[in-house]
Biotite code that builds the C-alpha atoms (Angstrom):
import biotite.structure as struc

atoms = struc.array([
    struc.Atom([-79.113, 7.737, 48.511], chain_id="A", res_id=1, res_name="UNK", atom_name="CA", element="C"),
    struc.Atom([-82.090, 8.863, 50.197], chain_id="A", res_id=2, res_name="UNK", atom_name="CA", element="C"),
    struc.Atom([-81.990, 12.806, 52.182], chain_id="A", res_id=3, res_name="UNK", atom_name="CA", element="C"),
    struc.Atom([-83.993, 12.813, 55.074], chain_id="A", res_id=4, res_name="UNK", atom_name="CA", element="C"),
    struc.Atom([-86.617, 15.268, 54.880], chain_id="A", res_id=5, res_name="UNK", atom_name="CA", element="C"),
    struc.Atom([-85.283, 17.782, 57.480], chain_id="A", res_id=6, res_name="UNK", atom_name="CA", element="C"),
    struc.Atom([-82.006, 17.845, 55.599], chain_id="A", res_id=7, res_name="UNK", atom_name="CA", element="C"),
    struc.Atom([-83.424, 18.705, 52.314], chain_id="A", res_id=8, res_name="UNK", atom_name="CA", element="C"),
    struc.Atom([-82.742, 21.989, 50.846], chain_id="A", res_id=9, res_name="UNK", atom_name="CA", element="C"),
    struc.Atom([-84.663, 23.418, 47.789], chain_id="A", res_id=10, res_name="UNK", atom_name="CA", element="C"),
    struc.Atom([-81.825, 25.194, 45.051], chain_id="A", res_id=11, res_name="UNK", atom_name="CA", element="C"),
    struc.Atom([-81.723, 28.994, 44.739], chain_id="A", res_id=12, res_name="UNK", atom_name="CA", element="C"),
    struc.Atom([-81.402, 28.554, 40.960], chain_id="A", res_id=13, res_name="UNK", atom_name="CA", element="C"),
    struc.Atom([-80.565, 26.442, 38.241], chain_id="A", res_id=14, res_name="UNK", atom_name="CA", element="C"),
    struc.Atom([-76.843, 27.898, 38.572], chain_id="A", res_id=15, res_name="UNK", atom_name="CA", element="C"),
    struc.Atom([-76.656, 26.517, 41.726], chain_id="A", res_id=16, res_name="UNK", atom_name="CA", element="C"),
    struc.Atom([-78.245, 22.901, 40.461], chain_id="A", res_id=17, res_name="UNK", atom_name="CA", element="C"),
    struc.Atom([-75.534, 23.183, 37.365], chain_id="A", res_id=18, res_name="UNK", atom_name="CA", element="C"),
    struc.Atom([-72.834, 24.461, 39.697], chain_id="A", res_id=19, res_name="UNK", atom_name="CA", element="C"),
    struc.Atom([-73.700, 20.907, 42.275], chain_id="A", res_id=20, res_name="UNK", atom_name="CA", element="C"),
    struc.Atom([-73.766, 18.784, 39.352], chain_id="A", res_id=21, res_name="UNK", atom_name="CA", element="C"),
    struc.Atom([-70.789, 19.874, 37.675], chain_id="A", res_id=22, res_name="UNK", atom_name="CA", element="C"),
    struc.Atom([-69.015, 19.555, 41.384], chain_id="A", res_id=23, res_name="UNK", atom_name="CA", element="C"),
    struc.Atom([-70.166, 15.816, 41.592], chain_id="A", res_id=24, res_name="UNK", atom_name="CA", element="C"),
    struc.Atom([-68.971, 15.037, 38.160], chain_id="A", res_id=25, res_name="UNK", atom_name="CA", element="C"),
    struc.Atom([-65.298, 16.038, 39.416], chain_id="A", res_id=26, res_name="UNK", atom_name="CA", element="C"),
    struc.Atom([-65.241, 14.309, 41.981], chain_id="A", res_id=27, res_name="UNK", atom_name="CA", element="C"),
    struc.Atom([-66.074, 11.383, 40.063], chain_id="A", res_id=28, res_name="UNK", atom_name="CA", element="C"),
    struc.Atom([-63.285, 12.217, 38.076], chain_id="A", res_id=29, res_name="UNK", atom_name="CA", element="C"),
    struc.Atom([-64.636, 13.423, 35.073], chain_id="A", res_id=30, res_name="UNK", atom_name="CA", element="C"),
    struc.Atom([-65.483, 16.670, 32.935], chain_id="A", res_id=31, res_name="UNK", atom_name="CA", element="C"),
    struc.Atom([-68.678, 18.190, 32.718], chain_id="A", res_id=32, res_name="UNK", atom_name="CA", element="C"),
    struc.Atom([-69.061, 19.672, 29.356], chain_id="A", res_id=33, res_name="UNK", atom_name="CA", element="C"),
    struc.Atom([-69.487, 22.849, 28.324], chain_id="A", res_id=34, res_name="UNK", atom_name="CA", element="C"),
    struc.Atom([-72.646, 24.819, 26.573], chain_id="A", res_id=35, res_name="UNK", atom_name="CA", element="C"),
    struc.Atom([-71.039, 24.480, 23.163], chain_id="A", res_id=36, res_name="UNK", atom_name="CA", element="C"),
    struc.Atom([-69.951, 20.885, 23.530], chain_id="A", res_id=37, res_name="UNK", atom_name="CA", element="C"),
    struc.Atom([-72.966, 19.779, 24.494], chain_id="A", res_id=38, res_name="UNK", atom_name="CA", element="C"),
    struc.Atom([-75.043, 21.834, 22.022], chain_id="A", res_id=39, res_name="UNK", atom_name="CA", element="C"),
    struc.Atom([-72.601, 19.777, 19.618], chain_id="A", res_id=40, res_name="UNK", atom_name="CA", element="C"),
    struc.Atom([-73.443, 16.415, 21.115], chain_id="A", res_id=41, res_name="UNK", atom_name="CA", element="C"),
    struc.Atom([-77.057, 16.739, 20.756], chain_id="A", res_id=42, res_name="UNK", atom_name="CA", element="C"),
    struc.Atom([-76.658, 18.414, 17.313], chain_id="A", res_id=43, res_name="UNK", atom_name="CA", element="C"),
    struc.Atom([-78.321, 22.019, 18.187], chain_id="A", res_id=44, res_name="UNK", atom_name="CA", element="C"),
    struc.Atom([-75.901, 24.039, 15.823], chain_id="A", res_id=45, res_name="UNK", atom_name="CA", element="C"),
    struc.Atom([-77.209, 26.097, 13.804], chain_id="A", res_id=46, res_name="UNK", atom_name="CA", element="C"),
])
């Protein structure tokens, strides 16, 4: 979906980006995951 340029609104922060994102994926019914999880998905433990 394309935003028309006067509708467009640059994020504060990332938080805000993560907190958008993580409101999509519920409404899409699903479960964003969490730091840990996904630091176990891509295999970043230490």
């Amino acid at each position: 979906m394309l935003v028309p340029p006067e509708k467009r609104v640059l994020a504060e922060s990332n938080a805000q980006l993560v907190a958008k994102a993580a409101d999509i994926i519920k409404q899409l019914g699903g479960q964003a995951a969490t730091a840990a999880q996904t630091r176990d998905m891509l295999n970043l433990n230490k």
